[in-house]
PDBQT receptor file of N, H, CA, C and O in Angstrom, charges set to zero:
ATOM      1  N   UNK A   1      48.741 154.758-162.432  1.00  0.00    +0.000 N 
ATOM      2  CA  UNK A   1      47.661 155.442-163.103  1.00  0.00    +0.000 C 
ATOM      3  C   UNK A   1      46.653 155.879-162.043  1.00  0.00    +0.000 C 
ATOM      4  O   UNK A   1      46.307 155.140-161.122  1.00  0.00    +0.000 OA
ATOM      5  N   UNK A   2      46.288 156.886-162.190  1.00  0.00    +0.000 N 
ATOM      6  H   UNK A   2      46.570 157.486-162.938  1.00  0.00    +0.000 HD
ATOM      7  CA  UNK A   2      45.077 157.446-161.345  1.00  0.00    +0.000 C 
ATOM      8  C   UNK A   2      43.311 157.937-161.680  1.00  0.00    +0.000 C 
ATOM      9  O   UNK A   2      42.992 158.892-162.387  1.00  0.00    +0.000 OA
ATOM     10  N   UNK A   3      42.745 157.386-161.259  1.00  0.00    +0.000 N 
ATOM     11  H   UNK A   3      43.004 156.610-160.684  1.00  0.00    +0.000 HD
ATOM     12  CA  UNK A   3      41.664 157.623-161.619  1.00  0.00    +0.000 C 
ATOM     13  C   UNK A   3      40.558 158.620-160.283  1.00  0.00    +0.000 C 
ATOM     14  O   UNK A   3      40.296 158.325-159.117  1.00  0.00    +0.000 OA
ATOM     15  N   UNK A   4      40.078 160.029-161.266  1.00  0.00    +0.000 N 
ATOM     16  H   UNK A   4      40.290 160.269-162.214  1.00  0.00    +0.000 HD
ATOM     17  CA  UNK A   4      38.902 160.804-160.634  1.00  0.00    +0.000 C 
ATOM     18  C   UNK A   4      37.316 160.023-160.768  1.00  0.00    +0.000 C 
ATOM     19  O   UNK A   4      36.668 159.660-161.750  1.00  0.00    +0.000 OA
ATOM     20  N   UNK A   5      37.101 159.975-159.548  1.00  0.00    +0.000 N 
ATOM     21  H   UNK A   5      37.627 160.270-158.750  1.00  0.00    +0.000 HD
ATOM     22  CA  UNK A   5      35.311 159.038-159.371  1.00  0.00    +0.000 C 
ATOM     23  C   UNK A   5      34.740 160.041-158.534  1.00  0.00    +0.000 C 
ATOM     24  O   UNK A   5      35.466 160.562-157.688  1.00  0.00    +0.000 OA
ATOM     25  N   UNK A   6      33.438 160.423-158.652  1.00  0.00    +0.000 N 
ATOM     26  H   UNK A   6      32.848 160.000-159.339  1.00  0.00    +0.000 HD
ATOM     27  CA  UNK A   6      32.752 161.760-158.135  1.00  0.00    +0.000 C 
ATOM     28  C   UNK A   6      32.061 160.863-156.907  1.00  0.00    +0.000 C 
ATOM     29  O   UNK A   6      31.123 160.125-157.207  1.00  0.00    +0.000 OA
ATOM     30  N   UNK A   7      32.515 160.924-155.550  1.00  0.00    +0.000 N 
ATOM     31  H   UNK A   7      33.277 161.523-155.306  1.00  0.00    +0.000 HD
ATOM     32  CA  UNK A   7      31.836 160.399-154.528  1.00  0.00    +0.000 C 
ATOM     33  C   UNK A   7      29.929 160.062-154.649  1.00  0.00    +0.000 C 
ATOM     34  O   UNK A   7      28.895 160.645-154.974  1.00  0.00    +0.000 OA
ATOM     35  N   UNK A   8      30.393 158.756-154.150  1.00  0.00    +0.000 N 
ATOM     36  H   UNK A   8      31.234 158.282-153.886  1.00  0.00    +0.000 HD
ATOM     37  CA  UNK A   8      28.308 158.215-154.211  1.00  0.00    +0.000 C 
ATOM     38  C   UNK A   8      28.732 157.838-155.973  1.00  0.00    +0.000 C 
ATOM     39  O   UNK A   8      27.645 157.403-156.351  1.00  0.00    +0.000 OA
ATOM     40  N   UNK A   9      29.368 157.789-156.812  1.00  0.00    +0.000 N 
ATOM     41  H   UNK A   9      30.252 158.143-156.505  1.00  0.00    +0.000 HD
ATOM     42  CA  UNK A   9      29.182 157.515-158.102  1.00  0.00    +0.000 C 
ATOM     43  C   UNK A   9      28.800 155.528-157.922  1.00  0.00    +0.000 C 
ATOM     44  O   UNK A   9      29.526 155.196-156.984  1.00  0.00    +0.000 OA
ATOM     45  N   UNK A  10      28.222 154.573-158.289  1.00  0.00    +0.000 N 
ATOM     46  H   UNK A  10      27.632 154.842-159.051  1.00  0.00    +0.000 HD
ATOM     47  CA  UNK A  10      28.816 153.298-158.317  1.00  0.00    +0.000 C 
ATOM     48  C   UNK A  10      29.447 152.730-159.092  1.00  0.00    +0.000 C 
ATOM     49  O   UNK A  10      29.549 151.518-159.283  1.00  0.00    +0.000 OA
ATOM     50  N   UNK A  11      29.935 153.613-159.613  1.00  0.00    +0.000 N 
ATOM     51  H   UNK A  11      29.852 154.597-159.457  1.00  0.00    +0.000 HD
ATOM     52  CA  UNK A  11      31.606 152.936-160.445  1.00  0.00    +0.000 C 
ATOM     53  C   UNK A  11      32.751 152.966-159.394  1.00  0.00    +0.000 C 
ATOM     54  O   UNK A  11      33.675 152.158-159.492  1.00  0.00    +0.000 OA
ATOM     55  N   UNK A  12      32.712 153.834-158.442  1.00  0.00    +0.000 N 
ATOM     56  H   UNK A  12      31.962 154.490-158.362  1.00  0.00    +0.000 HD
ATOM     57  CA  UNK A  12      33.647 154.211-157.444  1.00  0.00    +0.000 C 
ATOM     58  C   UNK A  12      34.180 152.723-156.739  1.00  0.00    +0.000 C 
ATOM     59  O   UNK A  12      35.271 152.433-156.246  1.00  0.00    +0.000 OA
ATOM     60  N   UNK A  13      32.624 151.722-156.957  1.00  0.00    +0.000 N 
ATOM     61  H   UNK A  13      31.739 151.957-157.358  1.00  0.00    +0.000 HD
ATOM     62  CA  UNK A  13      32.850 150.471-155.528  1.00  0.00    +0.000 C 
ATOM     63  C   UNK A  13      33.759 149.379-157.307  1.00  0.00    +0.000 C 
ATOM     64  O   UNK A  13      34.558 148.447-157.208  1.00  0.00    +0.000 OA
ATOM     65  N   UNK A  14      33.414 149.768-158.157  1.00  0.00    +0.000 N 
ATOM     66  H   UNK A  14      32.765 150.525-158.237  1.00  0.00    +0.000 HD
ATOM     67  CA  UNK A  14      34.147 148.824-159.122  1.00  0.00    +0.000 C 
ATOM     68  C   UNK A  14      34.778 148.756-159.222  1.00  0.00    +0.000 C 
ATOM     69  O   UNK A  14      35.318 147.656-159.336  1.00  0.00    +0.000 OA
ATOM     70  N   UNK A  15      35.566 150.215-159.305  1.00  0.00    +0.000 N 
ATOM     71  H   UNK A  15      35.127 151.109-159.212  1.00  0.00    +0.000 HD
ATOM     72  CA  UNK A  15      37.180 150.660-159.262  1.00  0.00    +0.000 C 
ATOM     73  C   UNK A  15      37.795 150.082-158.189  1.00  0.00    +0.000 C 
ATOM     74  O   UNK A  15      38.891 149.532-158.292  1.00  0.00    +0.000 OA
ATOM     75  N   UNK A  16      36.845 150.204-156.605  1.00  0.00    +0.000 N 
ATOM     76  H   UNK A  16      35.954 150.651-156.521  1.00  0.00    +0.000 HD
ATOM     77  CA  UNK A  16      37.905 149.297-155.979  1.00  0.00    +0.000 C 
ATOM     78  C   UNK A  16      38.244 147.738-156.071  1.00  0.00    +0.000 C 
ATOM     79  O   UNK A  16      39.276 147.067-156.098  1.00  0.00    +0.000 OA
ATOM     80  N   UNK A  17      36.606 147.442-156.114  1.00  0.00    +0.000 N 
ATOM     81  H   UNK A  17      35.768 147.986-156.093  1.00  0.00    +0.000 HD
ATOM     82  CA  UNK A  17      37.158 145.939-156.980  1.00  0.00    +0.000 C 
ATOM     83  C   UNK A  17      37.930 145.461-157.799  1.00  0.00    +0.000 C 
ATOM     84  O   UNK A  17      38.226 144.273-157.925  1.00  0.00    +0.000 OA
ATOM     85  N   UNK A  18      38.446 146.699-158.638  1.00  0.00    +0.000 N 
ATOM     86  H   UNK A  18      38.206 147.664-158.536  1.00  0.00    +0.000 HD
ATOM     87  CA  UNK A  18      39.848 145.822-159.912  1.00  0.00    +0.000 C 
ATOM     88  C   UNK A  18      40.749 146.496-159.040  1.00  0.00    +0.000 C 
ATOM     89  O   UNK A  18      41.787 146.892-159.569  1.00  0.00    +0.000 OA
ATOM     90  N   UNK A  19      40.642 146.646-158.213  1.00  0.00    +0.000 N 
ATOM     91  H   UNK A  19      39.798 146.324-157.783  1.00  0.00    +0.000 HD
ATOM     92  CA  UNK A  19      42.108 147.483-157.539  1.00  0.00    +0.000 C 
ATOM     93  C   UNK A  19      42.337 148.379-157.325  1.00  0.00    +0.000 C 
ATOM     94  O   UNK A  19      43.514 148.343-156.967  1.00  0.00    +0.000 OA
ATOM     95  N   UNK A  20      41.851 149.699-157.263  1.00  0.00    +0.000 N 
ATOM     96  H   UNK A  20      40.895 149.728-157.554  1.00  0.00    +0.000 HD
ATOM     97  CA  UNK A  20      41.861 150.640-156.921  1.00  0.00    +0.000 C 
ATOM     98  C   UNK A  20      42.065 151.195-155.443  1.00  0.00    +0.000 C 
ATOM     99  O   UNK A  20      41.236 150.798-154.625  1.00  0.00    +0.000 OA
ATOM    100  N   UNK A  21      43.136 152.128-154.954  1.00  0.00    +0.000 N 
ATOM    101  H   UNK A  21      43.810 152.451-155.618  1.00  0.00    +0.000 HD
ATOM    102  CA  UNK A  21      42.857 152.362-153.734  1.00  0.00    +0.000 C 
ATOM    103  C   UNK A  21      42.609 154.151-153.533  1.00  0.00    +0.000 C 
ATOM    104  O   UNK A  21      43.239 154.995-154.169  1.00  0.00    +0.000 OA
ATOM    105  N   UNK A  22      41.559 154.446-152.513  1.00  0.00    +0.000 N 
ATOM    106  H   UNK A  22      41.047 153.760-151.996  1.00  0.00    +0.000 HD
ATOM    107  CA  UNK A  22      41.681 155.292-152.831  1.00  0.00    +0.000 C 
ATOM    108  C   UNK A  22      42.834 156.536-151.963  1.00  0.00    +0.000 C 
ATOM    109  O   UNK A  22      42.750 156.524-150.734  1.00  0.00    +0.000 OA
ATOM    110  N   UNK A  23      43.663 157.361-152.479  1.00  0.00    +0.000 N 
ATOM    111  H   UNK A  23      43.731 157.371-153.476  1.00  0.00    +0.000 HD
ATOM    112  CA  UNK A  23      44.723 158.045-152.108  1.00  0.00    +0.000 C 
ATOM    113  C   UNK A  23      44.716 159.769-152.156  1.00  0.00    +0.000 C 
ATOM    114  O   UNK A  23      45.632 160.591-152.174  1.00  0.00    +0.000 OA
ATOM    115  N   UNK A  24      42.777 159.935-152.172  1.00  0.00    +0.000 N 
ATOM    116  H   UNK A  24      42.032 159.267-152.158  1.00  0.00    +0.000 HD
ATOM    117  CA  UNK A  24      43.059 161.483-151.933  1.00  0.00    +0.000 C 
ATOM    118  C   UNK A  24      41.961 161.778-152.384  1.00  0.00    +0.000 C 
ATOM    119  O   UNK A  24      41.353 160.881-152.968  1.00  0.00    +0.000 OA
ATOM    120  N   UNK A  25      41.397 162.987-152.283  1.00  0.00    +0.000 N 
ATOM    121  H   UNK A  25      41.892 163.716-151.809  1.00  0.00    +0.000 HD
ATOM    122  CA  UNK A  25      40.106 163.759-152.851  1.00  0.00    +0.000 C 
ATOM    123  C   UNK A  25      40.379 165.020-153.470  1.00  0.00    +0.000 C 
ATOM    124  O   UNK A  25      41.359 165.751-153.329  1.00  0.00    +0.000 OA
ATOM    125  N   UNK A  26      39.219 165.178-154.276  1.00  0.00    +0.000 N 
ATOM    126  H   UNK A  26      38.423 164.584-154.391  1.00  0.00    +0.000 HD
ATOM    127  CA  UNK A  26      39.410 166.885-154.881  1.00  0.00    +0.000 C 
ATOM    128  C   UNK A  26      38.086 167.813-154.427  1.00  0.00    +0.000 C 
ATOM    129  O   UNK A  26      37.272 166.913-154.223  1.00  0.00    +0.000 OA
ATOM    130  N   UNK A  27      37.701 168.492-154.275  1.00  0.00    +0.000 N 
ATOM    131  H   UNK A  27      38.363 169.223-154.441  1.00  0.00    +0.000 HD
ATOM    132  CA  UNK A  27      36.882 169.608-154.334  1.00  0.00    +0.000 C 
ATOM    133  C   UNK A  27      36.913 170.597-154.844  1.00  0.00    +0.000 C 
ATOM    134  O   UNK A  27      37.832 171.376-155.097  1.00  0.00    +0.000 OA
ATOM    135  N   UNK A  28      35.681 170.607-155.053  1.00  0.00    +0.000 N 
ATOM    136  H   UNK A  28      34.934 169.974-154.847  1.00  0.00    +0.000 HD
ATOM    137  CA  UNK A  28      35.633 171.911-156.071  1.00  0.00    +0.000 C 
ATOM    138  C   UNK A  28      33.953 172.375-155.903  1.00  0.00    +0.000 C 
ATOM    139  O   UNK A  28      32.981 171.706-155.552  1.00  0.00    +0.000 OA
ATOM    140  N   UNK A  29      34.077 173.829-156.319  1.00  0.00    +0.000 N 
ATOM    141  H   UNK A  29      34.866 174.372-156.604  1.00  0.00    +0.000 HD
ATOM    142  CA  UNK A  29      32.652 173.872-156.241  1.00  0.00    +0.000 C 
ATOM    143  C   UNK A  29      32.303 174.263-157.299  1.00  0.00    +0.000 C 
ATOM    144  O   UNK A  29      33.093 175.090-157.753  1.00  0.00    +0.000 OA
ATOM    145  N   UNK A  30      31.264 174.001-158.079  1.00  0.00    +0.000 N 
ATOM    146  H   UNK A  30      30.623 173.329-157.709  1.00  0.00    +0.000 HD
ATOM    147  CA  UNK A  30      30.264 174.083-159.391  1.00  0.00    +0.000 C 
ATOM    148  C   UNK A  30      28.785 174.602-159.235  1.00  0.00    +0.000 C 
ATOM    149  O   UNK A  30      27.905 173.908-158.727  1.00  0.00    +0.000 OA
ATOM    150  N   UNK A  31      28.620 175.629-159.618  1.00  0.00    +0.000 N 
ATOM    151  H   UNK A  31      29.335 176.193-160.031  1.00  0.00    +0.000 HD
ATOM    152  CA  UNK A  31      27.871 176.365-159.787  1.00  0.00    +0.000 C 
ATOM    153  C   UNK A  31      27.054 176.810-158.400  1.00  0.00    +0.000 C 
ATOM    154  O   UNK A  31      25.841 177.008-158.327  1.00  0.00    +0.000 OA
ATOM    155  N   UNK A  32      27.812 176.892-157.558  1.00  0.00    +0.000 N 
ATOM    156  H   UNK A  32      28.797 176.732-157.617  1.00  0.00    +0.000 HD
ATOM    157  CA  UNK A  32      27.172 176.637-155.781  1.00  0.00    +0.000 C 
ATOM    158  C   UNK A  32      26.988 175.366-154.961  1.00  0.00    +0.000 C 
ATOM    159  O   UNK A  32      26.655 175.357-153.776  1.00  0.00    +0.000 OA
ATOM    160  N   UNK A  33      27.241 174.287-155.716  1.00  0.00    +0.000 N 
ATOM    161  H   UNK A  33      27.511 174.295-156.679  1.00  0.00    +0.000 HD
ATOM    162  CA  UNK A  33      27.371 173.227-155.483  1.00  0.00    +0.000 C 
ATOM    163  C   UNK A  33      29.027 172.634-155.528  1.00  0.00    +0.000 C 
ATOM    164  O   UNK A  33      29.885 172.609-156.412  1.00  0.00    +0.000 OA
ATOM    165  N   UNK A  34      28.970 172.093-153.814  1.00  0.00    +0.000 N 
ATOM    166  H   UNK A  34      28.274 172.113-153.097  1.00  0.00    +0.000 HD
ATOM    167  CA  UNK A  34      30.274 171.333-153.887  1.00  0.00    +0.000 C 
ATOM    168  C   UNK A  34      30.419 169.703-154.232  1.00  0.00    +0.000 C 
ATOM    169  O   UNK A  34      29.738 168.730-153.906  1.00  0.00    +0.000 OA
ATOM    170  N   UNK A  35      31.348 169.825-154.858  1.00  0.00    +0.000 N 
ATOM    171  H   UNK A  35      31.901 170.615-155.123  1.00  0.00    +0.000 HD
ATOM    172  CA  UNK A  35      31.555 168.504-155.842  1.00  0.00    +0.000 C 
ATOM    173  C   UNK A  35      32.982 167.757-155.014  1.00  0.00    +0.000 C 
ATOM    174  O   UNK A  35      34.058 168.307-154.781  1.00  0.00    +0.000 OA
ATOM    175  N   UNK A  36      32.687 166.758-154.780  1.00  0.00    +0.000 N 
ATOM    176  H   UNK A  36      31.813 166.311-154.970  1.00  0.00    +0.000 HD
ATOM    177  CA  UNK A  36      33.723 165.853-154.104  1.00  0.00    +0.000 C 
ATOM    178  C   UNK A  36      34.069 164.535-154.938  1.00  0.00    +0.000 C 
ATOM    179  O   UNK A  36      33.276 163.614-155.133  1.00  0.00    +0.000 OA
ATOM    180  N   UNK A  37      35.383 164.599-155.397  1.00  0.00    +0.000 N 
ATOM    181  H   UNK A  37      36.027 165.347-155.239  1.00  0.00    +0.000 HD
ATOM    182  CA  UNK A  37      35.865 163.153-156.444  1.00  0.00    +0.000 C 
ATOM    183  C   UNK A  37      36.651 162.456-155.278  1.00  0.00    +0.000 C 
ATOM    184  O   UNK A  37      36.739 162.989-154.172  1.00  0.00    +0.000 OA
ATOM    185  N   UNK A  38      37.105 161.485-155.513  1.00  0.00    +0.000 N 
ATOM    186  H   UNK A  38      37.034 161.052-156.411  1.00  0.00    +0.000 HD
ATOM    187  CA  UNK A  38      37.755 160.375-154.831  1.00  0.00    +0.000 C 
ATOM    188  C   UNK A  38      38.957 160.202-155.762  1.00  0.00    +0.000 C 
ATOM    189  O   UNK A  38      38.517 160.002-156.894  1.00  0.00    +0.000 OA
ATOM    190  N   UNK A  39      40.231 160.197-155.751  1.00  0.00    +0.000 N 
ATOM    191  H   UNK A  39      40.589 160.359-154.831  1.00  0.00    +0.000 HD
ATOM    192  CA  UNK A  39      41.516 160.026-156.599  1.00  0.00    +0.000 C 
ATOM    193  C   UNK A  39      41.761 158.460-156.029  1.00  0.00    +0.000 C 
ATOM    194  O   UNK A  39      41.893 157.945-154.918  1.00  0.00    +0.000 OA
ATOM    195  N   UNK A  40      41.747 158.069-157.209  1.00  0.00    +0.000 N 
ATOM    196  H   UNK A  40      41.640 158.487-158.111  1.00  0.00    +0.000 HD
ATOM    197  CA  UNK A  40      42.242 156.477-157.264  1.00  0.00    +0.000 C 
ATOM    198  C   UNK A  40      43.016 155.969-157.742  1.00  0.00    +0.000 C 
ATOM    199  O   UNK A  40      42.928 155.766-158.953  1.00  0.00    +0.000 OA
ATOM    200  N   UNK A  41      44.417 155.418-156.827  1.00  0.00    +0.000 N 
ATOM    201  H   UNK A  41      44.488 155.584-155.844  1.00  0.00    +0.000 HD
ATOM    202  CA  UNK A  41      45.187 154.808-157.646  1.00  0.00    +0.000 C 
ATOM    203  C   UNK A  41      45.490 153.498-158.018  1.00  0.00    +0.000 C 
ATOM    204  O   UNK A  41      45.502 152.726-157.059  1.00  0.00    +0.000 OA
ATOM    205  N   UNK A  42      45.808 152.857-159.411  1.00  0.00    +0.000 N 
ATOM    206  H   UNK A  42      45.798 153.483-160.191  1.00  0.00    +0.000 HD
ATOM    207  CA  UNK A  42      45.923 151.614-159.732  1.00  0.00    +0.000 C 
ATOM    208  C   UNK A  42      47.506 151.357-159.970  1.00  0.00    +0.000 C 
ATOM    209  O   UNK A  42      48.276 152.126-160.546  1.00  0.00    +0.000 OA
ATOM    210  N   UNK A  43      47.788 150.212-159.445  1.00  0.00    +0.000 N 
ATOM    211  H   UNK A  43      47.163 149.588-158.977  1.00  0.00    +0.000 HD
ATOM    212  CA  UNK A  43      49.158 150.115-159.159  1.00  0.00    +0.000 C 
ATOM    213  C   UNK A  43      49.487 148.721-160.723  1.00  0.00    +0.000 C 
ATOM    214  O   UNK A  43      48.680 147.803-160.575  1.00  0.00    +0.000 OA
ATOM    215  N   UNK A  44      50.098 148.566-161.558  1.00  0.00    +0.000 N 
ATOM    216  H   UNK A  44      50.753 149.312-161.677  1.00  0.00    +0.000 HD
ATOM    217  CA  UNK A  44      49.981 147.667-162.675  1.00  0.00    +0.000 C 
ATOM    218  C   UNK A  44      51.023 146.856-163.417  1.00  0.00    +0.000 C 
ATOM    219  O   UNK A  44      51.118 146.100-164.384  1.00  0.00    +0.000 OA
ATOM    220  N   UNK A  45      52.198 147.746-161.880  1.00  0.00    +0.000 N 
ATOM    221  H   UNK A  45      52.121 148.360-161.095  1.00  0.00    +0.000 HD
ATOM    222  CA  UNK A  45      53.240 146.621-161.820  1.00  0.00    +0.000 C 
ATOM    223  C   UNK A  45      53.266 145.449-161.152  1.00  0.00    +0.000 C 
ATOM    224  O   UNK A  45      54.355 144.879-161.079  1.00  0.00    +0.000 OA
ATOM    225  N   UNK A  46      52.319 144.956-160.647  1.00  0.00    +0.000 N 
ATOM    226  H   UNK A  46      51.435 145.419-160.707  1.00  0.00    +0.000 HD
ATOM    227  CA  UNK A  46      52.114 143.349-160.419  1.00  0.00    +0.000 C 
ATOM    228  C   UNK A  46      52.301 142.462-161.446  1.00  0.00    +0.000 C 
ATOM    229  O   UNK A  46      52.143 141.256-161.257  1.00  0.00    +0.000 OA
TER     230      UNK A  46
């Protein structure tokens, strides 16, 4: 499962706490403003 977290968010540091690693970014820009997410994946076959 993968989860989008918008960099600087502090849910981002929670997600890594249950496990999350992070495995990539997105960009995009919004309304002149660039927007940077963090792609996180949770692995849940343990």
């Amino acid at each position: 499962m993968t989860i989008n977290c918008l960099r600087g968010n502090p849910t981002l540091g929670f997600y890594q706490h249950m496990g999350g690693k992070i495995v990539g970014e997105i960009k995009e820009i919004h309304q002149g403003a660039e927007l940077v997410e963090d792609v996180l994946l949770f692995d849940w076959s343990m």
